[in-house]
matplotlib code that plots the C-alpha trace (Angstrom):
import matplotlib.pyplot as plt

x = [1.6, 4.9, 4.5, 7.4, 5.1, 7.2, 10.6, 8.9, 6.9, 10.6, 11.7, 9.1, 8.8, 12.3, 12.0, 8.6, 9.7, 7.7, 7.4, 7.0, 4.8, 4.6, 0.8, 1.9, 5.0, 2.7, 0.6, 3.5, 4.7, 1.5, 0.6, 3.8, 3.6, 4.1, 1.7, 1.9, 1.0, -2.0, -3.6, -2.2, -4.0, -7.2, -7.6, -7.4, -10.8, -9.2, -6.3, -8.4, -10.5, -7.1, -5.8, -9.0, -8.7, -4.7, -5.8, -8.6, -6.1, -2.9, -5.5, -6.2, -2.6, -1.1, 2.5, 2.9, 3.3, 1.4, 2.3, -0.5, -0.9, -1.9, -5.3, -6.2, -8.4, -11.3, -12.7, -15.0, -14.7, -10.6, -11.4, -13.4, -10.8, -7.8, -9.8, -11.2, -8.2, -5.3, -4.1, -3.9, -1.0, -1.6, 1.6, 0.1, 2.2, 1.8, 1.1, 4.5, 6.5, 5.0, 5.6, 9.3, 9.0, 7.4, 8.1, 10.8, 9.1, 7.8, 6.2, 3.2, 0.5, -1.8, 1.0, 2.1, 0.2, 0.8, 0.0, 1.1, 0.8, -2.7, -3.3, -1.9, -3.8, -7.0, -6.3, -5.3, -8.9, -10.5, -8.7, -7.1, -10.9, -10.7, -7.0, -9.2, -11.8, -10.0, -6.6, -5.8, -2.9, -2.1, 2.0, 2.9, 5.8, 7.6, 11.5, 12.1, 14.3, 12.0, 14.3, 12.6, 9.1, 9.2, 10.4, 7.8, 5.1, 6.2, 6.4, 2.7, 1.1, 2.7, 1.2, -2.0, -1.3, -3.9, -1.7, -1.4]
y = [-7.0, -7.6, -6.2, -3.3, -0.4, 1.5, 0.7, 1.5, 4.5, 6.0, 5.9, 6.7, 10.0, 10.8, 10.7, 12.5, 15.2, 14.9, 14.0, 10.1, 9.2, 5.8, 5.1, 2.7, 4.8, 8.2, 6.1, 5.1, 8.7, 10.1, 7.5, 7.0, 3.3, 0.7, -1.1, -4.4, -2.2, -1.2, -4.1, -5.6, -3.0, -2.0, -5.0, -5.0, -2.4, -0.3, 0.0, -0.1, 3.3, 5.2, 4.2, 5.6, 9.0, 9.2, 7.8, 11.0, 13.3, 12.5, 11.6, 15.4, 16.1, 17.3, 16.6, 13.3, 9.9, 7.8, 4.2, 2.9, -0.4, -3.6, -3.7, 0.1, -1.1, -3.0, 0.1, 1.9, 5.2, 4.8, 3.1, 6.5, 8.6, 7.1, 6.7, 9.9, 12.3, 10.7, 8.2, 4.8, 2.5, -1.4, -3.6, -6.7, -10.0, -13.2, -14.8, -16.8, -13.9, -12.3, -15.1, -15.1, -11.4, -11.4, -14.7, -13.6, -10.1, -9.8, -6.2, -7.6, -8.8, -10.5, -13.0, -13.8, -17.3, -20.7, -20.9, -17.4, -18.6, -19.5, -16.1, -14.3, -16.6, -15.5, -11.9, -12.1, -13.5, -10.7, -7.6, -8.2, -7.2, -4.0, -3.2, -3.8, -2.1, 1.5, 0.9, 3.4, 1.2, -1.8, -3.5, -7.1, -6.7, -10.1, -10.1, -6.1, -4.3, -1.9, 1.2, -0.5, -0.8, 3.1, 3.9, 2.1, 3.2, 6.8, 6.2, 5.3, 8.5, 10.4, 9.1, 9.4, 13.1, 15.5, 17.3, 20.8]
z = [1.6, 0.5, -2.8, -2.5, -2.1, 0.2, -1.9, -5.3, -4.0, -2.7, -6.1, -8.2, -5.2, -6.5, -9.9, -9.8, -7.6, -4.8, -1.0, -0.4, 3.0, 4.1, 5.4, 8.1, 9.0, 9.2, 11.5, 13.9, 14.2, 14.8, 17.5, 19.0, 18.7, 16.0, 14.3, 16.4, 19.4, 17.9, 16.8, 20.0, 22.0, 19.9, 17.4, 13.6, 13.9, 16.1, 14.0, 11.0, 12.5, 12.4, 9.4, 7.8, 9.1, 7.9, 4.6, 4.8, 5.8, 3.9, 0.4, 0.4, 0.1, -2.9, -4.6, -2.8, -4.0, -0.6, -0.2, 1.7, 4.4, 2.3, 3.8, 3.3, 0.3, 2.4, 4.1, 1.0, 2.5, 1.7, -1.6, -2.6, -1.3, -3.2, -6.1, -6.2, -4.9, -6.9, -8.9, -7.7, -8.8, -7.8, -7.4, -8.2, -6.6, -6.7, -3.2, -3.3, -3.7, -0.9, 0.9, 0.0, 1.1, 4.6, 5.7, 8.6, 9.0, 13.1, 12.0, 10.2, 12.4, 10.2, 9.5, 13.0, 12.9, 12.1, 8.6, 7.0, 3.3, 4.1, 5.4, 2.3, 0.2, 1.8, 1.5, -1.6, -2.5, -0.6, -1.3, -5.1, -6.2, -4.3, -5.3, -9.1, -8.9, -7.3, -9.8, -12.2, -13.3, -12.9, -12.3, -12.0, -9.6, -10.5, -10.4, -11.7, -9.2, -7.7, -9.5, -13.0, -11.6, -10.4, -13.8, -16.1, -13.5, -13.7, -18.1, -17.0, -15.1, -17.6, -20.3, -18.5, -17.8, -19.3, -22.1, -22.4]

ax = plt.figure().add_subplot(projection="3d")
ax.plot(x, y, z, "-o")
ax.set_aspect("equal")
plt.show()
């Protein structure tokens, strides 16, 4: 959360020639609704169950770079999926800068409570061994302009890129 998945995964799109898709955005326009509706209405597992299918559907695409909702990683169905359908970039960032980053954001329900620092902290602990284990690459996204990170991350996958 926080970590500049959707602003990275624009550029790195754009310089890799392909279709970006926001998970979370994918979601909104499937369903109608945003985000906070959801888990207003359903819960985190109700919004949890559809965001499993999308990440299903849209990990079977091809020519895409897929930014996906910070928690997609604790479901193992969507951990095999990313892993096993594409390549799976982790922007790693420290808990104060996503802090910094979502402290005045209303669109993130996880963080409307008293103690949202506490609550990154925690998922932090919980999901950074998940973003781990399914990462094909991993990038520290400290203070590079997200332009820089798409560039060194792209420099990346195509060094990784079978060669013919």
């Amino acid at each position: 959360m926080g970590a500049g998945k959707t602003t990275v995964g624009r550029h790195l799109a754009r310089l890799r020639g392909m279709q970006f898709i926001d998970a979370d955005h994918e979601l909104e326009a499937r369903t109608g609704v945003d985000i906070p509706y959801i888990f207003d209405k359903e819960g985190e597992a109700g919004f949890r169950d559809r965001e499993e299918q999308l990440i299903d559907d849209l990990s079977q695409e091809r020519g895409i770079v897929l930014a996906t909702g910070g928690g997609v990683v604790m479901r193992e169905a969507n951990r095999t999926h990313l892993k096993n359908r594409g390549r799976v970039v982790y922007l790693y960032t420290e808990v104060e800068q996503q802090w910094r980053r979502t402290r005045k954001s209303k669109n993130r329900p996880l963080l409307q409570q008293d103690n949202p620092k506490k609550i990154l902290k925690e998922l932090m602990a919980l999901r950074d061994p998940w973003y781990r284990e399914v990462a094909d690459l991993i990038i520290p996204s400290k203070a590079q302009s997200a332009r820089s990170l798409a560039m060194l991350i792209n420099q990346k996958l195509t060094q990784m890129e079978p060669k013919s």
